[in-house]
BATORDREN-853118 format. One line per field, with one value per residue (C-alpha): residue number from 1; x, y, z. Coordinates in pm, 1 decimal. Layout:
pos <- [NUM:...]
u <- [X:...]
v <- [Y:...]
w <- [Z:...]
//
This chain:
pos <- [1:2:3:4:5:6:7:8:9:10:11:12:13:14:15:16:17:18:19:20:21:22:23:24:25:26:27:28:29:30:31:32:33:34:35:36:37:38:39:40:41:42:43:44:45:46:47:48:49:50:51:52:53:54:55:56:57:58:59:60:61:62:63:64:65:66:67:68:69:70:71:72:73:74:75:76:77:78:79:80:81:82:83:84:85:86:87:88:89:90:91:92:93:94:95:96:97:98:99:100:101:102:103:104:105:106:107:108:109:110:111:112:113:114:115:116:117:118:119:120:121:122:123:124:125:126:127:128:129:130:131:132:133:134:135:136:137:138:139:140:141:142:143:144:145:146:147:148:149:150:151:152:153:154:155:156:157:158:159:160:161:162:163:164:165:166:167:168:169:170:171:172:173:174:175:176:177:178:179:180:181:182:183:184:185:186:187:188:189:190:191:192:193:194:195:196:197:198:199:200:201:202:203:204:205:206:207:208:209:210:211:212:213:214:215:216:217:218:219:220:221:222:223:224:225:226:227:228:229:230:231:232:233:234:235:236:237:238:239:240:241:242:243:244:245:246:247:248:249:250:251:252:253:254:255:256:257:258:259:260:261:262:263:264:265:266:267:268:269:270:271:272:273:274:275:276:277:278:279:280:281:282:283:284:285:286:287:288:289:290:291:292:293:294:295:296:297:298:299:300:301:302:303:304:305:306:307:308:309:310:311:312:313:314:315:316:317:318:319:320:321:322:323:324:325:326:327:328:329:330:331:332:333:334:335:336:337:338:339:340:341:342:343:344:345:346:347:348:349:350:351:352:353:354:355:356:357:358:359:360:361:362:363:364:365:366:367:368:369:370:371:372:373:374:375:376:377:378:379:380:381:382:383:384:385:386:387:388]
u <- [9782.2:9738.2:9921.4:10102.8:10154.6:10483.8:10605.7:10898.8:10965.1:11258.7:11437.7:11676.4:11403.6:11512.0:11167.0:11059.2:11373.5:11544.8:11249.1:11515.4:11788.0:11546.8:11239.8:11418.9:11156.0:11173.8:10862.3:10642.4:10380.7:10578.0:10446.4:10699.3:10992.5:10871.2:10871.7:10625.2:10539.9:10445.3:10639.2:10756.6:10652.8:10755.2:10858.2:11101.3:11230.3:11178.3:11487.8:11698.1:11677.0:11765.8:12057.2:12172.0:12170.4:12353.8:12611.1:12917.2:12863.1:13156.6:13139.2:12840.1:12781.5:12394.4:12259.4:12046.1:11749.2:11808.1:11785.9:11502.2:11302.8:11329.0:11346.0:11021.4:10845.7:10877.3:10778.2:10486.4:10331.9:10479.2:10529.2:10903.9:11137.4:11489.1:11819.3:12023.2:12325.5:12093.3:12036.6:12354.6:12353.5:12323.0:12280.9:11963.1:11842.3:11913.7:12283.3:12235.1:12094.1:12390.9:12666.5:12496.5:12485.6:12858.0:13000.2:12734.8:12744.7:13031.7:12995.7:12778.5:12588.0:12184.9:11979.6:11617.9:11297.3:10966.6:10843.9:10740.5:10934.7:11143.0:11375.7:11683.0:11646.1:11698.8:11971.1:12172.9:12180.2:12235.2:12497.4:12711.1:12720.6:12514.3:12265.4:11922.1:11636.2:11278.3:11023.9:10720.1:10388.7:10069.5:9827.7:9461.3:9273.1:9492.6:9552.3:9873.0:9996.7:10295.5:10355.0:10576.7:10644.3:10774.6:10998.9:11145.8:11186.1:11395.1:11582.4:11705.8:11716.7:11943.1:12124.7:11979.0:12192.4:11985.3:11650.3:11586.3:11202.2:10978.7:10708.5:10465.5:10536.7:10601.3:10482.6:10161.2:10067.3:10036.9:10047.2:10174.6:9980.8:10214.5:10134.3:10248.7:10602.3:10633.4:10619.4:10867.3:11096.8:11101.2:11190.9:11463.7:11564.1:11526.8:11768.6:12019.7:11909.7:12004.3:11691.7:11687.3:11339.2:11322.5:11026.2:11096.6:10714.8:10619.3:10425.9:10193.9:9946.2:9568.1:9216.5:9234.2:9583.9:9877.2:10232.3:10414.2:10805.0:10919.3:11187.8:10825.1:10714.4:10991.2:11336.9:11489.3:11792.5:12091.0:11937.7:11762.2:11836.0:11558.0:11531.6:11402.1:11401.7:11239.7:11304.7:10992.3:10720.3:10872.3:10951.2:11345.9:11479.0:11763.0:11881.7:12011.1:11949.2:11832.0:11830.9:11926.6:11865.8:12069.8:12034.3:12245.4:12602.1:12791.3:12619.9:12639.6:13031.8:13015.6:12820.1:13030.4:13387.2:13247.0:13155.8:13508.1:13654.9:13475.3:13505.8:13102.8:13024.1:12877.0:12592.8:12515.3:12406.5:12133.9:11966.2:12010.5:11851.4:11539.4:11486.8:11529.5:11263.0:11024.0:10954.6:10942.8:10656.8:10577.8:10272.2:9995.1:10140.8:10175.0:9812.4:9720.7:9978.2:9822.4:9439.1:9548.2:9712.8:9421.1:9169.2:9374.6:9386.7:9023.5:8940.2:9163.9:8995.3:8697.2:8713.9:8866.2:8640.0:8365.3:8508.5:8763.6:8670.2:8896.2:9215.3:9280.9:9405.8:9525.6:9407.7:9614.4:9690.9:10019.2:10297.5:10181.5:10260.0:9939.2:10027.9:9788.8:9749.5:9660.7:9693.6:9398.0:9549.6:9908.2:10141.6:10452.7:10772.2:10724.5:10322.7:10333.3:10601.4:10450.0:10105.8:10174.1:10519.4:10398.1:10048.1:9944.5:10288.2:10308.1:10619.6:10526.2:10744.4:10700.6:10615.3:10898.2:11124.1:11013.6:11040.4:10846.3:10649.6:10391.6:10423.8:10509.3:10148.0:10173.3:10253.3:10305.1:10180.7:10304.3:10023.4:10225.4:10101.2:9798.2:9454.1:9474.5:9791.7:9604.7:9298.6:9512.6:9676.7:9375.4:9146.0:9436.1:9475.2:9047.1:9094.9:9342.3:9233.8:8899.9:9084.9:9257.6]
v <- [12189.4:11894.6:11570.3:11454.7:11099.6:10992.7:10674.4:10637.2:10312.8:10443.2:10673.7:10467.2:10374.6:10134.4:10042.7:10045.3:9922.2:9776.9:9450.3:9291.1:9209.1:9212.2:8964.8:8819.8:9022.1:9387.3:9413.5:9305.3:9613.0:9785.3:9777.6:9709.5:9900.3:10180.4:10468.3:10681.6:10744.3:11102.8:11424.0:11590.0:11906.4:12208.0:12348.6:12118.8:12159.8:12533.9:12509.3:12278.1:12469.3:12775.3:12599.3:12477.8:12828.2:13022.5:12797.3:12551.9:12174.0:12168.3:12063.0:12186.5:12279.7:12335.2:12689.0:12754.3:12708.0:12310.5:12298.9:12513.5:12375.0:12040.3:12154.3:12342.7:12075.7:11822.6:12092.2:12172.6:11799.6:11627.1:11869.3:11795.3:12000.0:11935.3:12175.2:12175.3:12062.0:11661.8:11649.1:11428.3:11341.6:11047.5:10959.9:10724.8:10515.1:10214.8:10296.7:10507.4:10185.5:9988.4:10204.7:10196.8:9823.5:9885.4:10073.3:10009.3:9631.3:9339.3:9023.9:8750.0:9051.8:8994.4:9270.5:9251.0:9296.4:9338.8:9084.6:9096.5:9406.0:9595.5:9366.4:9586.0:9576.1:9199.9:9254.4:9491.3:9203.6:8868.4:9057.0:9218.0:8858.7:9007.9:8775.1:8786.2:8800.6:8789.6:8893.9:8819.4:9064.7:8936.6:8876.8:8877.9:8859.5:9166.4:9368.3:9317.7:9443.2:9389.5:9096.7:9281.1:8983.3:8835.7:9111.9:9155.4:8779.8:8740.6:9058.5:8876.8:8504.2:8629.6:8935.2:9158.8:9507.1:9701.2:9680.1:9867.3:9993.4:10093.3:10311.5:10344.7:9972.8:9888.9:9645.6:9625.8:9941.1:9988.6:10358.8:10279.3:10396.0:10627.8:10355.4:10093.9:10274.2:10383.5:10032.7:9938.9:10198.0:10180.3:9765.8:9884.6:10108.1:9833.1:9584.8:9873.4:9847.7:10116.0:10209.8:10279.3:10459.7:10467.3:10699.7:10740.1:10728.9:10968.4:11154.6:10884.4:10852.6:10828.1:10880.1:11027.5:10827.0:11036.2:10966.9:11007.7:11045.7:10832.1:11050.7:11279.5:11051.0:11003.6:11061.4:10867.3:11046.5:10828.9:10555.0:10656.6:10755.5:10851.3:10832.7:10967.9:11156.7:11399.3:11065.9:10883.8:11211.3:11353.1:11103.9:11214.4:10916.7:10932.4:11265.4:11060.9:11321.8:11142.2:11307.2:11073.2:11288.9:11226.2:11432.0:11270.5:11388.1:11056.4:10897.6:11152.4:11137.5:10819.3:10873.2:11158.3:10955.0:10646.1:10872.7:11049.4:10711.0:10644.8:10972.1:11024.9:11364.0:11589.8:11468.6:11585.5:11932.4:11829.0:11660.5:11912.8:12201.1:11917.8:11874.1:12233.2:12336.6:12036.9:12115.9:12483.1:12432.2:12072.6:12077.0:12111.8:11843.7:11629.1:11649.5:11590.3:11206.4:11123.1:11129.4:10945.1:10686.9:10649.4:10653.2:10353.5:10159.2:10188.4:10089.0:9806.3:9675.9:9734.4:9558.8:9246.4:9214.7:9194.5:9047.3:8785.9:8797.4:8522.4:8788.0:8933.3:9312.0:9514.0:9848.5:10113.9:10290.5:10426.4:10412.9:10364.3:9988.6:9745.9:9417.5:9122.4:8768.1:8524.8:8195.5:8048.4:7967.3:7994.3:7760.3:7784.8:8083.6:7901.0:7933.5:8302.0:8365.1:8194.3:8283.1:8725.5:8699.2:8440.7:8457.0:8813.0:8972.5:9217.2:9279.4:9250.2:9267.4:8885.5:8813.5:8633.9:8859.4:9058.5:8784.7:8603.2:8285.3:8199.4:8483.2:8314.8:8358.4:8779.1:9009.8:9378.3:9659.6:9981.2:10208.2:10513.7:10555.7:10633.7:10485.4:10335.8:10127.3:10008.1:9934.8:9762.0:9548.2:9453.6:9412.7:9125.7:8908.2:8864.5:8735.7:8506.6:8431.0:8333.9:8040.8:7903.3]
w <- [8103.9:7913.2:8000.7:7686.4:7592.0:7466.5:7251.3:7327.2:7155.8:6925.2:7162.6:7374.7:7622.4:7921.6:7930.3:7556.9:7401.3:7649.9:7679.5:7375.1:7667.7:8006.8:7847.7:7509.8:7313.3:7178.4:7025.3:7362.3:7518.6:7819.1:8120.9:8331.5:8491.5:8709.2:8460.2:8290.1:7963.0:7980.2:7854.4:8155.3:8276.0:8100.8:8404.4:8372.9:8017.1:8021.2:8281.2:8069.7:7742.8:7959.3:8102.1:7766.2:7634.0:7899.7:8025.5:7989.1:8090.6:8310.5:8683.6:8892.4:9192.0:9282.0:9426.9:9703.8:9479.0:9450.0:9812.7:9895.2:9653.4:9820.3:10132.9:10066.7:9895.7:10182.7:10449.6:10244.6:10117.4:10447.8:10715.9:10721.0:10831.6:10699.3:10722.0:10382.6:10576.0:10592.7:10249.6:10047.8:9711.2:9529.1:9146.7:9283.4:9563.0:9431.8:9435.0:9770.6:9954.1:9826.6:9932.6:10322.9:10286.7:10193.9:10496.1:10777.3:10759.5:10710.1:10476.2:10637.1:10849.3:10797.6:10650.4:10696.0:10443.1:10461.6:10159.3:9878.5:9780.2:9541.7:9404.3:9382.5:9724.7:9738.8:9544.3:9714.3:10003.3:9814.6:9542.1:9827.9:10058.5:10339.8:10460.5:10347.8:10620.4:10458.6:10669.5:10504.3:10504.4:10595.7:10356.5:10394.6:10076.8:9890.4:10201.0:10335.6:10711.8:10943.0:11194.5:11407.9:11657.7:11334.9:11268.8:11611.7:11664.1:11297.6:11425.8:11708.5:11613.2:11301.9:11500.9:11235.1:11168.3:10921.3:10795.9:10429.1:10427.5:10136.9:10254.2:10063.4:9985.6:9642.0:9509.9:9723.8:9748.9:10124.7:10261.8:10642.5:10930.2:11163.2:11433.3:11187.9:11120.8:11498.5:11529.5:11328.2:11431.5:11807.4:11734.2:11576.7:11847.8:12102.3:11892.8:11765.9:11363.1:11128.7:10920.1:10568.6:10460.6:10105.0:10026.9:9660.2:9558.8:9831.9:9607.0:9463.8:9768.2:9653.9:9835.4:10210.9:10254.1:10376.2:10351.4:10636.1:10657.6:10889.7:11033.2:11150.1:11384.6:11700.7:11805.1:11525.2:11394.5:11516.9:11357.3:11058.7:10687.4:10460.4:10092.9:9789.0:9466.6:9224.4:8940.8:9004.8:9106.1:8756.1:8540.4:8515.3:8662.6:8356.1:8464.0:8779.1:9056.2:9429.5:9806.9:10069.5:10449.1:10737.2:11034.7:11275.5:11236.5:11302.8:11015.5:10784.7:10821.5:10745.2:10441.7:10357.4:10407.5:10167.7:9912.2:9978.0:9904.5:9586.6:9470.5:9410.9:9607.4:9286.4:9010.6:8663.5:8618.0:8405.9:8708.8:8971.2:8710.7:8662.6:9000.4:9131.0:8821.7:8916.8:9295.3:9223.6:8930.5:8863.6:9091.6:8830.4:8676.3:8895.3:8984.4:8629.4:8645.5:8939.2:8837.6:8535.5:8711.6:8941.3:8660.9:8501.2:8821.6:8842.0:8533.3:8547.4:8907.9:8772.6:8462.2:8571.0:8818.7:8594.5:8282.0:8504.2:8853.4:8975.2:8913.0:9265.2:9214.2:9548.5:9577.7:9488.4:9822.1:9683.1:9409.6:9068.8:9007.3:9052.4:9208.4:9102.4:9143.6:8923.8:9134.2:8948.9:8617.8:8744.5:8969.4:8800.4:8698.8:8358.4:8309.9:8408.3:8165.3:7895.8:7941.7:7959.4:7693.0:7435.1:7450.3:7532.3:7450.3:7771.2:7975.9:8367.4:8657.6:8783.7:9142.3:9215.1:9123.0:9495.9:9710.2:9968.0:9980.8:9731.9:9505.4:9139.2:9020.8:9060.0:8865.2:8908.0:8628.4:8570.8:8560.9:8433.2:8082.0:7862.8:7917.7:7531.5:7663.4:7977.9:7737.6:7487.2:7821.7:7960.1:7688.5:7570.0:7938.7:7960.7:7576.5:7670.7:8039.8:7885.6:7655.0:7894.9]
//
């Protein structure tokens, strides 16, 4: 099978065509938002095609075969073992971690993050009027870990009722230990936190690094909800199609009676057929992403560091989205804009879009595409680094 590269500039792309509205420039080179840029398995549109021939696009209620094939995939890749009756649905985590802040937490309650971190995340807390606790990771050098005294003293000092977790961490990369996220969790045992683990790039773990569901590692049902989604391991985010598991049954009713109340309890069909097809045969294709992906992060590492050694580049533990700092030449939101928009005409995710202290000279890079585009990326920053 050979992975297929896909312009996409031209067909109602988010990340393509939407730059016009998110950066004030259509015509800059994507490599931003956290989607790929590669035709999706045929698995995948085998099923569709099939779907559109046989039957009517009225409402839809997903088979056995949607569930087993998640069910199976996580049992097999993570060793979990989940019952049907844990998984509910949601059109995507984003949304799904916004509807818990919703009905597990009152305005003014604080809601803690581990920062820098997915932005929507940030979001979710300062849009709703939840207060917004920002626990920030340690960095040494690019390697970033946990200081858990910090954690458990902000949970207390600021009476902290949920913490939302991104494991593996985007945007630095970090594939927790199971020590780290026991860690983590049995704090949040001790001070009564609901956990949200949103897993969603489970599948992009690289080297000898494992990803390990949280939920795997202690007695953390009555506490817990985990999250994630076929959108970002197969590149169908638009299809809208995301598992959020909840074992315990008091939270699940409480899940279940929101989404009662905002009358959001089935999905497109469409989504369900893509995801049931992808975790039954999107394997080999998968595989073929991910040494892609890892081939363009280490060309990118490797040729800054000889070309423009000064650029600090994490490694690529997991996800697919390089975080990099270029403190050197940068000091200001303004300079970073200027410098990767006007000058090398690139759309980045900006580091202080992800919160935390000191992070306006990062950027984060979506490594999702062809090796020409990476090329094309890089080869443009050294030429410009080098005149500044």
């Amino acid at each position: 099978m050979a992975l297929q590269y896909i312009d996409r500039r031209g067909t109602d792309s988010s990340k393509w065509d939407g730059m016009g509205s998110m950066f004030g420039n259509p015509d800059l080179l994507a490599m931003w938002v956290a989607d790929m840029d590669f035709k999706e398995a045929a698995c995948i549109t085998d099923a569709l095609k099939d779907f559109i021939d046989r039957a009517a696009f009225g409402y839809h209620e997903p088979g056995d075969g949607y569930f087993q094939s998640f069910i199976d995939w996580q049992k097999k890749h993570f060793n979990y073992d989940i019952k049907r009756e844990w998984i509910c649905f949601s059109p995507g985590i984003v949304p799904a971690f916004n509807w818990v802040v919703w009905w597990a937490t009152e305005p003014g309650d604080a809601v803690i993050l581990l920062t820098p971190v997915y932005y929507p995340m940030i979001d979710a807390i300062n849009k709703n009027g939840r207060k917004l606790i920002q626990c920030d990771l340690v960095r040494e050098g690019m390697h970033y870990s946990i200081d858990f005294e910090k954690f458990e003293k902000n949970i207390v000092d600021n009476n902290v009722k949920l913490f939302i977790m991104s494991s593996p961490h985007n945007p630095v990369g970090r594939v927790y230990s199971a020590d780290e996220l026991r860690r983590l969790m049995e704090i949040c045992r001790k001070h009564d936190v609901l956990v949200i683990s949103d897993e969603i790039h489970q599948d992009f773990v690289f080297g000898d690094r494992k990803h390990i569901p949280t939920a795997t590692l202690g007695d953390y049902d009555e506490f817990m909800i985990t999250m994630t989604a076929p959108s970002k391991t197969f590149n169908i985010a638009g299809l809208q199609n995301s598992m959020v598991i909840i074992p315990d049954p008091k939270l699940r009713a409480r899940w279940n009676s929101f989404q009662y109340r905002i009358h959001m309890k089935g999905g497109n069909s469409f989504g369900f057929i893509a995801a049931e097809a992808a975790y039954k045969g999107g394997q080999e294709w998968l595989d073929e992403v991910k040494a892609q992906i890892y081939s363009n992060f280490e060309y990118v590492r490797d040729t800054f560091a000889k070309e423009i050694p000064d650029v600090k580049v994490a490694d690529l533990e997991g996800t697919y989205l390089l975080w990099m700092d270029f403190g050197k030449w940068f000091k200001t939101q303004e300079e970073v804009k200027v410098f990767f928009q006007d000058k090398c005409g690139i759309a980045l995710d900006y580091g202080e879009w992800f919160g935390g202290e000191d992070y306006v000279p990062f950027v984060r890079m979506n490594l999702a595409t062809s090796h020409e585009i990476v090329d094309k990326a890089v080869q443009i920053i050294i030429r410009e680094i080098k005149k500044l």
